[in-house]
Biopython code that builds the backbone (N, CA, C, O; Angstrom):
import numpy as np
from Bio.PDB.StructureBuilder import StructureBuilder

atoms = [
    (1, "UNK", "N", (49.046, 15.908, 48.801)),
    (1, "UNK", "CA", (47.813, 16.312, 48.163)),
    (1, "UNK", "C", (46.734, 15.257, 48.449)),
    (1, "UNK", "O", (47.128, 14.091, 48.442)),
    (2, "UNK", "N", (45.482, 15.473, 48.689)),
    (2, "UNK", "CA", (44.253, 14.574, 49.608)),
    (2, "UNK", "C", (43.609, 14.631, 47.952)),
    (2, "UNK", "O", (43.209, 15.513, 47.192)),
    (3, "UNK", "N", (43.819, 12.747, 47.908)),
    (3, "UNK", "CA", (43.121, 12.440, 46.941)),
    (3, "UNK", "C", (41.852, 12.029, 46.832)),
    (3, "UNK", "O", (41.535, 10.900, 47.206)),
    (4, "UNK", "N", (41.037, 12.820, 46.348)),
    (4, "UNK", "CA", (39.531, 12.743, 46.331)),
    (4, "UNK", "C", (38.581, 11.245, 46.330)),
    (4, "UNK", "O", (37.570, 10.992, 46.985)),
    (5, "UNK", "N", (39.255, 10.466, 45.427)),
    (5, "UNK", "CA", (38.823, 9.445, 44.778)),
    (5, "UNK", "C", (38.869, 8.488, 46.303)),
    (5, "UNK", "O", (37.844, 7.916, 46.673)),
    (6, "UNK", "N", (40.535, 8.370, 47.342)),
    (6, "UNK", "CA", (40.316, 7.756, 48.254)),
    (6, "UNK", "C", (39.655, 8.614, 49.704)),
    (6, "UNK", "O", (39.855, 8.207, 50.848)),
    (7, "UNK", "N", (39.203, 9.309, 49.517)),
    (7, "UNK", "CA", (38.521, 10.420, 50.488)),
    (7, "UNK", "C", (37.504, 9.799, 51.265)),
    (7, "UNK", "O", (36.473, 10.228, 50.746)),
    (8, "UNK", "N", (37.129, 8.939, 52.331)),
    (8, "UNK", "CA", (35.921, 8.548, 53.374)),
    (8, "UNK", "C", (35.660, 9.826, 54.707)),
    (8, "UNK", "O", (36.192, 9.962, 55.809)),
    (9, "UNK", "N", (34.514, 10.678, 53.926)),
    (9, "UNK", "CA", (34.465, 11.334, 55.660)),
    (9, "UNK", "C", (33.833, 10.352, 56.479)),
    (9, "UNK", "O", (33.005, 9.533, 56.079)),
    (10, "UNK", "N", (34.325, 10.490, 57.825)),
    (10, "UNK", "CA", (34.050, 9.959, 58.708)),
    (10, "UNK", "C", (32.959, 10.283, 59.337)),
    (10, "UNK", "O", (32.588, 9.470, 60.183)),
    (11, "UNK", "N", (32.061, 11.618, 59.125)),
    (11, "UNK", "CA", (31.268, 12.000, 60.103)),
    (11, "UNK", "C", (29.708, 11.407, 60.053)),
    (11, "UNK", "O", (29.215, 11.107, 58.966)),
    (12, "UNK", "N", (29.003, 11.264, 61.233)),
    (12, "UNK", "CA", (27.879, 10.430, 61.035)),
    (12, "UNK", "C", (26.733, 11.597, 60.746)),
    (12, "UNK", "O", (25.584, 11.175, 60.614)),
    (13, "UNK", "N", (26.881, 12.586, 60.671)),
    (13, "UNK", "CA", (26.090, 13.990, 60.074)),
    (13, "UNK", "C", (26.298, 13.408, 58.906)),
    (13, "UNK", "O", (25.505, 12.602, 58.418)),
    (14, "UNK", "N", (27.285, 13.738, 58.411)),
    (14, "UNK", "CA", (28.046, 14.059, 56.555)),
    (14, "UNK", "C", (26.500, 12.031, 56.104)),
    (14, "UNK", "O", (25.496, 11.810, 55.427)),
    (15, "UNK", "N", (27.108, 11.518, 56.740)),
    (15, "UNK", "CA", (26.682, 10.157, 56.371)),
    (15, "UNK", "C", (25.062, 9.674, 56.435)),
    (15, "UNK", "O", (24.460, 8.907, 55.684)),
    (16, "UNK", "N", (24.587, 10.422, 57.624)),
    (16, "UNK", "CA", (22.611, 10.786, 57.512)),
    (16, "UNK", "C", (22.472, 11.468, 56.559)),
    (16, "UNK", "O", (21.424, 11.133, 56.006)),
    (17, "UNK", "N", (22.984, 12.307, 56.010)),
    (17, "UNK", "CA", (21.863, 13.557, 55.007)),
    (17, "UNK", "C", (22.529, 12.877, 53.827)),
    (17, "UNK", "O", (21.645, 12.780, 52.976)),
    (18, "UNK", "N", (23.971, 12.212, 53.226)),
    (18, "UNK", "CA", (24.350, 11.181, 51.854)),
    (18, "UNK", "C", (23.052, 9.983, 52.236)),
    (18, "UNK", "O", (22.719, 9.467, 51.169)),
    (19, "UNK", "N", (22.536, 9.613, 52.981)),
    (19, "UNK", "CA", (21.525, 8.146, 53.102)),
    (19, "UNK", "C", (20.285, 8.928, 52.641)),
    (19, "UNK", "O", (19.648, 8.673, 51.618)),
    (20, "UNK", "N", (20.034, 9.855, 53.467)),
    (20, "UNK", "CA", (18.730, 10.831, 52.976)),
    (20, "UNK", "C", (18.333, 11.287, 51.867)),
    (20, "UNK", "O", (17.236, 11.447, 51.330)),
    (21, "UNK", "N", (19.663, 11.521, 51.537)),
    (21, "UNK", "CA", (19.396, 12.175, 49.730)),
    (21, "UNK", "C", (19.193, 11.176, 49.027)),
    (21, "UNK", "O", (18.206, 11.101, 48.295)),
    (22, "UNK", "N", (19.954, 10.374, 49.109)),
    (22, "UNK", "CA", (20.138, 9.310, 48.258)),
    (22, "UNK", "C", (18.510, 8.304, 48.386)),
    (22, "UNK", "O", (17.944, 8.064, 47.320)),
    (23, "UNK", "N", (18.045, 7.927, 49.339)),
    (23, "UNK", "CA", (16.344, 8.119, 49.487)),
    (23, "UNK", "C", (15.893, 8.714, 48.695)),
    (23, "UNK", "O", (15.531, 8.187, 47.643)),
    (24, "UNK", "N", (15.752, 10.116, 48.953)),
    (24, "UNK", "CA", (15.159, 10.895, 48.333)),
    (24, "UNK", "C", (14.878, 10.693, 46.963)),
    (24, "UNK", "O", (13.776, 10.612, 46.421)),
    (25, "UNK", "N", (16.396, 10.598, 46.298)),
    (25, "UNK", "CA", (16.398, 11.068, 44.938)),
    (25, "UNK", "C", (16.008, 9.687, 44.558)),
    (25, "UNK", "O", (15.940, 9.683, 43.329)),
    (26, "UNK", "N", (15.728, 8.545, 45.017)),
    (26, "UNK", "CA", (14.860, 7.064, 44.749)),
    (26, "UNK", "C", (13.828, 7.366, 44.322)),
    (26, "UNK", "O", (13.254, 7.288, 43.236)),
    (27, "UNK", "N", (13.512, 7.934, 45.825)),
    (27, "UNK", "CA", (11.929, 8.137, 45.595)),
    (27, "UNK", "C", (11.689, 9.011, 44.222)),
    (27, "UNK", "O", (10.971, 8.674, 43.281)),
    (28, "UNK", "N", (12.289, 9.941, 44.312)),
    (28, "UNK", "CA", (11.824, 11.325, 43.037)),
    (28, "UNK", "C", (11.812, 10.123, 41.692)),
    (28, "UNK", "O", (10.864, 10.017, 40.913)),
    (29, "UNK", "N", (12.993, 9.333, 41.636)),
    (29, "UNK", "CA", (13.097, 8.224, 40.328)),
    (29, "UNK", "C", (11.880, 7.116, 40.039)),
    (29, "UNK", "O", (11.381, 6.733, 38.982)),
    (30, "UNK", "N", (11.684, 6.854, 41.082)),
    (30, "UNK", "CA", (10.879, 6.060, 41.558)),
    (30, "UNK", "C", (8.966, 6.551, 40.781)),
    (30, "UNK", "O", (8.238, 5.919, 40.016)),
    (31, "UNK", "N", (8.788, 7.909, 41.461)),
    (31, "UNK", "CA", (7.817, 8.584, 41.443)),
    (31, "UNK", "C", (7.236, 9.251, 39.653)),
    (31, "UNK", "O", (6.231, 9.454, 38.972)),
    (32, "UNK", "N", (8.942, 9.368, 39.641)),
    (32, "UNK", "CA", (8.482, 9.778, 38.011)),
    (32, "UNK", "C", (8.406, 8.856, 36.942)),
    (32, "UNK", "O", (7.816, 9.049, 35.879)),
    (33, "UNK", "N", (9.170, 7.621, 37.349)),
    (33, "UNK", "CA", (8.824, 6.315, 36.421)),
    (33, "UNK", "C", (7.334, 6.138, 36.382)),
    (33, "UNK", "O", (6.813, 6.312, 35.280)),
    (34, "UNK", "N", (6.505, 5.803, 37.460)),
    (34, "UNK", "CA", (5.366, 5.747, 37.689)),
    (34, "UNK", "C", (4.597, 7.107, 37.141)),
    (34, "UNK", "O", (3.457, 6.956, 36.702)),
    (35, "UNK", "N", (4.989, 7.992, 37.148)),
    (35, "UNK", "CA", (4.120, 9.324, 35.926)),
    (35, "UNK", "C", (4.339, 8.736, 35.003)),
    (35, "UNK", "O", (3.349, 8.394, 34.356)),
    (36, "UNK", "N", (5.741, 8.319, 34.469)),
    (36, "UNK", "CA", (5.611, 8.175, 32.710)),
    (36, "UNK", "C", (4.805, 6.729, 32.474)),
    (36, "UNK", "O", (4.267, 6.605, 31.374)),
    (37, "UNK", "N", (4.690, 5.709, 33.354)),
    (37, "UNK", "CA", (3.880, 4.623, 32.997)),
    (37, "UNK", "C", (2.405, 4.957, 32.702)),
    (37, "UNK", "O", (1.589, 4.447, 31.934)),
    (38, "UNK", "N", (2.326, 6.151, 33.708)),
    (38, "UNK", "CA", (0.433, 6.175, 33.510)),
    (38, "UNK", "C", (0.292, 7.413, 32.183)),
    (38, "UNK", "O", (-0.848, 7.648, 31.782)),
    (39, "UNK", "N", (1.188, 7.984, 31.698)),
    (39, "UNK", "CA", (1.217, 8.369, 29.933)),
    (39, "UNK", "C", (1.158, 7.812, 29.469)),
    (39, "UNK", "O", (0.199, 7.695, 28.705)),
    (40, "UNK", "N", (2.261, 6.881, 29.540)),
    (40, "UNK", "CA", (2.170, 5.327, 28.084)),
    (40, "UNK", "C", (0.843, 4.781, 28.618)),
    (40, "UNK", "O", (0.074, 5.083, 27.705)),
    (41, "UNK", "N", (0.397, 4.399, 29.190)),
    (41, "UNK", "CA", (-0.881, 3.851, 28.978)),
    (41, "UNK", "C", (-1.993, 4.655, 28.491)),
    (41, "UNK", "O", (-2.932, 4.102, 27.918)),
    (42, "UNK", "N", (-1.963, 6.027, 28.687)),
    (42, "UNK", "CA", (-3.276, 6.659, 28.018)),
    (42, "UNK", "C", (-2.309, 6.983, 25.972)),
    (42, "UNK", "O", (-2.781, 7.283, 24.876)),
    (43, "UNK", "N", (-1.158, 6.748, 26.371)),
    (43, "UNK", "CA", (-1.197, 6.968, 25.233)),
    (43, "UNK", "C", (-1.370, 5.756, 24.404)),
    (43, "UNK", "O", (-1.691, 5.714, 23.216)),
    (44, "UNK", "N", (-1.103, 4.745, 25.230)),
    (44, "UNK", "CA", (-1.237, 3.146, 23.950)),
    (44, "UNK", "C", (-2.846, 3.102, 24.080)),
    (44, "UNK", "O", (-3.388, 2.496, 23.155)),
    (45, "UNK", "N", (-3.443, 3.474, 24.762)),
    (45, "UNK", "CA", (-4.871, 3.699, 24.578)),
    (45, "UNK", "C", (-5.297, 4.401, 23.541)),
    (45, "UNK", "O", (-6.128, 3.905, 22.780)),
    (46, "UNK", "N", (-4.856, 5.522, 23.366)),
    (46, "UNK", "CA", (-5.147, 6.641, 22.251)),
    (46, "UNK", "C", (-5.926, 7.534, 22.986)),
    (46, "UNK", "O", (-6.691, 8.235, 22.324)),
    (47, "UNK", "N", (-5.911, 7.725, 24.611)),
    (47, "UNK", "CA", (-6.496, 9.007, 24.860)),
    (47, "UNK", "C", (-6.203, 10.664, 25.079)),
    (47, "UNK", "O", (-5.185, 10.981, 25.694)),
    (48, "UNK", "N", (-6.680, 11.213, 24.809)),
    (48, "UNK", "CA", (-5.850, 12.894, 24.848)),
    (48, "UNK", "C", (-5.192, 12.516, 26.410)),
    (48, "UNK", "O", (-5.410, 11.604, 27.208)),
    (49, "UNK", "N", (-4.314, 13.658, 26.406)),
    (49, "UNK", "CA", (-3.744, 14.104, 27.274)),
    (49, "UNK", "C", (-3.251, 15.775, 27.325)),
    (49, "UNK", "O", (-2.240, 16.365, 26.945)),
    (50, "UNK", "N", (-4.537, 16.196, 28.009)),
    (50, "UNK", "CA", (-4.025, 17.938, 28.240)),
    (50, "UNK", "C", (-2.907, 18.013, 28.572)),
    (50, "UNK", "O", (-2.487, 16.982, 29.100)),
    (51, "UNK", "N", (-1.837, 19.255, 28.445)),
    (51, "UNK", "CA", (-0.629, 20.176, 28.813)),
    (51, "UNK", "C", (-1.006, 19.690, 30.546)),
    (51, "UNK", "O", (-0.275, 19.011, 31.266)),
    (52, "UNK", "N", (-2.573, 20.365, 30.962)),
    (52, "UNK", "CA", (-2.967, 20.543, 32.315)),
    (52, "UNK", "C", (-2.522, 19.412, 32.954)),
    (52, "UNK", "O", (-1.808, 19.435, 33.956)),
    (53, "UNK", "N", (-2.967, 18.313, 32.341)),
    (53, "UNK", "CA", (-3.119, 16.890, 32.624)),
    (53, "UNK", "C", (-1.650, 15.866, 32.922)),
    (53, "UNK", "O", (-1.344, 15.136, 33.865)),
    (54, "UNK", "N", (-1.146, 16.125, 31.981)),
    (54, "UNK", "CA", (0.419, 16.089, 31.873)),
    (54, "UNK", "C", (1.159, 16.835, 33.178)),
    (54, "UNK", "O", (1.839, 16.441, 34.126)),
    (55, "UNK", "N", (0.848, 17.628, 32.890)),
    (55, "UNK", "CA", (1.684, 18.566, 34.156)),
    (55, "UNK", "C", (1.305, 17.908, 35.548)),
    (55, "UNK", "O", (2.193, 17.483, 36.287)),
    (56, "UNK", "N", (-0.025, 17.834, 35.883)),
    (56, "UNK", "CA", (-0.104, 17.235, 36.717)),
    (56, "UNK", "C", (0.392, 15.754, 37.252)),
    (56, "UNK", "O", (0.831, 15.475, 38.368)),
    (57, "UNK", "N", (0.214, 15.006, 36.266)),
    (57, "UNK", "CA", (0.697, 13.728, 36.283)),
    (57, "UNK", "C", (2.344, 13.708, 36.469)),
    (57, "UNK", "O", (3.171, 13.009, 37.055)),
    (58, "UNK", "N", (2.335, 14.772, 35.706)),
    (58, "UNK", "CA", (4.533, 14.365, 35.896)),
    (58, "UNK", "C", (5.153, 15.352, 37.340)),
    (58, "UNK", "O", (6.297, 15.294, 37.791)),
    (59, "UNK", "N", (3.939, 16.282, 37.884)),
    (59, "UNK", "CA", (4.385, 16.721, 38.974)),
    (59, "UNK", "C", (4.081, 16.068, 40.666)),
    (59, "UNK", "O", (4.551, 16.352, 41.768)),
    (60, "UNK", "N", (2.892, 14.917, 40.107)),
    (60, "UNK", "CA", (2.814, 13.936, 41.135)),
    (60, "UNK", "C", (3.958, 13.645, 41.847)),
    (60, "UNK", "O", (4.952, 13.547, 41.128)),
    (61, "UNK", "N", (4.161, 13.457, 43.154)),
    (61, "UNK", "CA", (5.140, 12.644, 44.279)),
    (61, "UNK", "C", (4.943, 11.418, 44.979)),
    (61, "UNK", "O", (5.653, 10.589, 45.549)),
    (62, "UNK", "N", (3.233, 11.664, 44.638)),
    (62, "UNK", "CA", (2.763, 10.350, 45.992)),
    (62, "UNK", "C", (2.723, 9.059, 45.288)),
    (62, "UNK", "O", (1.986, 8.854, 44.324)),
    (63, "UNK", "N", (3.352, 8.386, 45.678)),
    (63, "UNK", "CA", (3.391, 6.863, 44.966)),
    (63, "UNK", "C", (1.561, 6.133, 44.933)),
    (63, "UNK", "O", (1.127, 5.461, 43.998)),
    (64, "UNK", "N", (0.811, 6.484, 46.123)),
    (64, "UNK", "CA", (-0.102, 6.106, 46.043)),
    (64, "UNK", "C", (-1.287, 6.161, 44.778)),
    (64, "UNK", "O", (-1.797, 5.464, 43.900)),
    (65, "UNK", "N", (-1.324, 7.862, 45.526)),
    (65, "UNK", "CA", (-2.210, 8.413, 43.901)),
    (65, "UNK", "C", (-1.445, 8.021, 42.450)),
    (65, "UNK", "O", (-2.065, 7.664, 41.448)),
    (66, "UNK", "N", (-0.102, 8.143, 42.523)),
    (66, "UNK", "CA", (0.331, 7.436, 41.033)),
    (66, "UNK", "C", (-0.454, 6.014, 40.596)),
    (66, "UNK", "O", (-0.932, 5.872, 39.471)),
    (67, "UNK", "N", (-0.521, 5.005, 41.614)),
    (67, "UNK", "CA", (-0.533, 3.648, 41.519)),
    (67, "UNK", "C", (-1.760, 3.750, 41.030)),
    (67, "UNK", "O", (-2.040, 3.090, 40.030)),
    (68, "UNK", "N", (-2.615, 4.493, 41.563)),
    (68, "UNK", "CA", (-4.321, 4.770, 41.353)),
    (68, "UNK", "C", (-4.733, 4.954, 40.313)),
    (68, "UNK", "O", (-5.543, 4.299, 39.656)),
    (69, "UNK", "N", (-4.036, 6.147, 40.021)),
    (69, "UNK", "CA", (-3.872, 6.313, 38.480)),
    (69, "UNK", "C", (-3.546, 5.615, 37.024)),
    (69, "UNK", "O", (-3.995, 5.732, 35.884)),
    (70, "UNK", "N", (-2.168, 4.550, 37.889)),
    (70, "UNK", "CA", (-1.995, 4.280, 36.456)),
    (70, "UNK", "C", (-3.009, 2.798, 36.088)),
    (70, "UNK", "O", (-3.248, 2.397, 34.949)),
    (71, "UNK", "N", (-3.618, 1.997, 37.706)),
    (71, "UNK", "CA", (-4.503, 1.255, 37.668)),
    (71, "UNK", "C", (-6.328, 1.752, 36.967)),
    (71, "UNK", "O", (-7.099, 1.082, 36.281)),
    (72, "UNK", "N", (-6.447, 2.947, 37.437)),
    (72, "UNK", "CA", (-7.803, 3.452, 36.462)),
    (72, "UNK", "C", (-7.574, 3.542, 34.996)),
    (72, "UNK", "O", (-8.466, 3.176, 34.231)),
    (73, "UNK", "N", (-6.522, 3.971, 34.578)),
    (73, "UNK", "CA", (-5.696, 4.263, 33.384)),
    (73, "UNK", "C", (-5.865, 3.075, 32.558)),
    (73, "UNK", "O", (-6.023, 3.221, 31.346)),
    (74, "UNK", "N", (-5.849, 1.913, 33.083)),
    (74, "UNK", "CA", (-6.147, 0.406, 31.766)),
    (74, "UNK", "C", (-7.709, 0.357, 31.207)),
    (74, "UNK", "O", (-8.058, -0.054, 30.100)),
    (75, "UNK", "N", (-8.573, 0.893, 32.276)),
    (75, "UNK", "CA", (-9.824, 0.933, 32.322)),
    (75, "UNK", "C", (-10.732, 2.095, 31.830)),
    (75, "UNK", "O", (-11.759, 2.193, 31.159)),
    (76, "UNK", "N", (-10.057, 2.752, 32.339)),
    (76, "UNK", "CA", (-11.134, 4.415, 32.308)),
    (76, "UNK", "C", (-11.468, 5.078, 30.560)),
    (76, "UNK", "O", (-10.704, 5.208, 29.604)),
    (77, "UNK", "N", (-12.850, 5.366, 30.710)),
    (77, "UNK", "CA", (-13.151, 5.810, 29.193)),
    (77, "UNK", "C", (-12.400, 7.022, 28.889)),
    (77, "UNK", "O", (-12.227, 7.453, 27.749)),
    (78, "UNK", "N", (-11.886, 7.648, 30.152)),
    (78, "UNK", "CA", (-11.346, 9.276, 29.522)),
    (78, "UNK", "C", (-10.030, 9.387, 30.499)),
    (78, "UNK", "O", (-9.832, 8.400, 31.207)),
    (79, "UNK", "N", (-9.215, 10.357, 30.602)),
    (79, "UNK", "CA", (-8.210, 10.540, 31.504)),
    (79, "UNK", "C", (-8.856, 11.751, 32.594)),
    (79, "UNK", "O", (-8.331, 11.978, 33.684)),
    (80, "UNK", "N", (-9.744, 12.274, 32.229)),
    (80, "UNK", "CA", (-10.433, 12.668, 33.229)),
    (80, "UNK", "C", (-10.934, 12.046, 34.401)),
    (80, "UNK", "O", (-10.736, 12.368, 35.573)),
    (81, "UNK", "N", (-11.760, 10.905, 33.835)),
    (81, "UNK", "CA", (-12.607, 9.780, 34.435)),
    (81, "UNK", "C", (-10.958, 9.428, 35.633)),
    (81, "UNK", "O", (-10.743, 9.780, 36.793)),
    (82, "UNK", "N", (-9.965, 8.478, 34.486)),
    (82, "UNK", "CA", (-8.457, 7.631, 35.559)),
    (82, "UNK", "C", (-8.155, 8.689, 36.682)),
    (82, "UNK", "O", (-7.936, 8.178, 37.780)),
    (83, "UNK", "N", (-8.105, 9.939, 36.631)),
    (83, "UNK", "CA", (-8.010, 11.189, 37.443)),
    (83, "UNK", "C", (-8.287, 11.085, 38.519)),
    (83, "UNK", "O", (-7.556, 11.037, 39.509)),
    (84, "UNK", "N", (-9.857, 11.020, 38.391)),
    (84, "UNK", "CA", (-10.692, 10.695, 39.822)),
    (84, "UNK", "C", (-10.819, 12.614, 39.857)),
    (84, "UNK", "O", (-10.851, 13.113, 40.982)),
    (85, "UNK", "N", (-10.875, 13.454, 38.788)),
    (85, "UNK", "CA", (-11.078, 14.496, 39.671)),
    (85, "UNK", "C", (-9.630, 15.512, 40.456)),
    (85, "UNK", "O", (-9.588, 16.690, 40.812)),
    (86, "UNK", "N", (-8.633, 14.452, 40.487)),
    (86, "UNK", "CA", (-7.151, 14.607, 40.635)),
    (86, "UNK", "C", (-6.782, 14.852, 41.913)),
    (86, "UNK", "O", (-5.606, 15.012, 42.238)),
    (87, "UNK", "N", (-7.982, 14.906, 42.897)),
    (87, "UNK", "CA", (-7.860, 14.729, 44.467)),
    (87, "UNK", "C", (-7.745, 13.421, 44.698)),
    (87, "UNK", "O", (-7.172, 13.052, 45.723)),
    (88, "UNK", "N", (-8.271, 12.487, 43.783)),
    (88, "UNK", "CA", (-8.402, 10.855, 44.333)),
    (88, "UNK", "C", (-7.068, 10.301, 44.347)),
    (88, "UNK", "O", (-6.887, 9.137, 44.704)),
]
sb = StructureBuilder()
sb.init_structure("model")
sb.init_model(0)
sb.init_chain("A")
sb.init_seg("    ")
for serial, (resi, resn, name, xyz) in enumerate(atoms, 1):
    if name == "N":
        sb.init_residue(resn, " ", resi, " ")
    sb.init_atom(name, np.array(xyz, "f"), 0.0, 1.0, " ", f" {name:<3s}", serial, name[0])
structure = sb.get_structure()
């Protein structure tokens, strides 16, 4: 009986797309830590945060625009304003 636990596939397919995912699902961890940082900051601020607004923020991917965000976010009078508009 092939015990799972000592199981190594060998194949260098099987072993690119386990490195890939495993990327991946960084990044996705990665990406959504950085949504929930730029909440806690509008929320230790005390500024609203629309459903709209929210959604957007937690459906972000790009590390960039996150960073943007959660840097306008210490500053900005509104979460509209940290937004940029939500293209920025």
């Amino acid at each position: 009986m092939l015990d799972l636990k000592e199981y190594q596939p060998q194949s260098e397919l099987y072993h690119k797309y386990i490195r890939r995912w495993l990327e991946e699902g960084k990044a996705e961890g990665e990406a959504a830590g950085m949504a929930e940082a730029v909440l806690a900051v509008f929320e230790v601020r005390g500024l609203p945060v629309t459903d709209e607004q929210r959604e957007l923020i937690l459906s972000c991917r790009d590390p960039d625009r996150l960073d943007r965000w959660h840097r306008r976010a210490i500053s900005a009078g509104s979460v509209e304003e940290a937004l940029g508009g939500a293209e920025s």
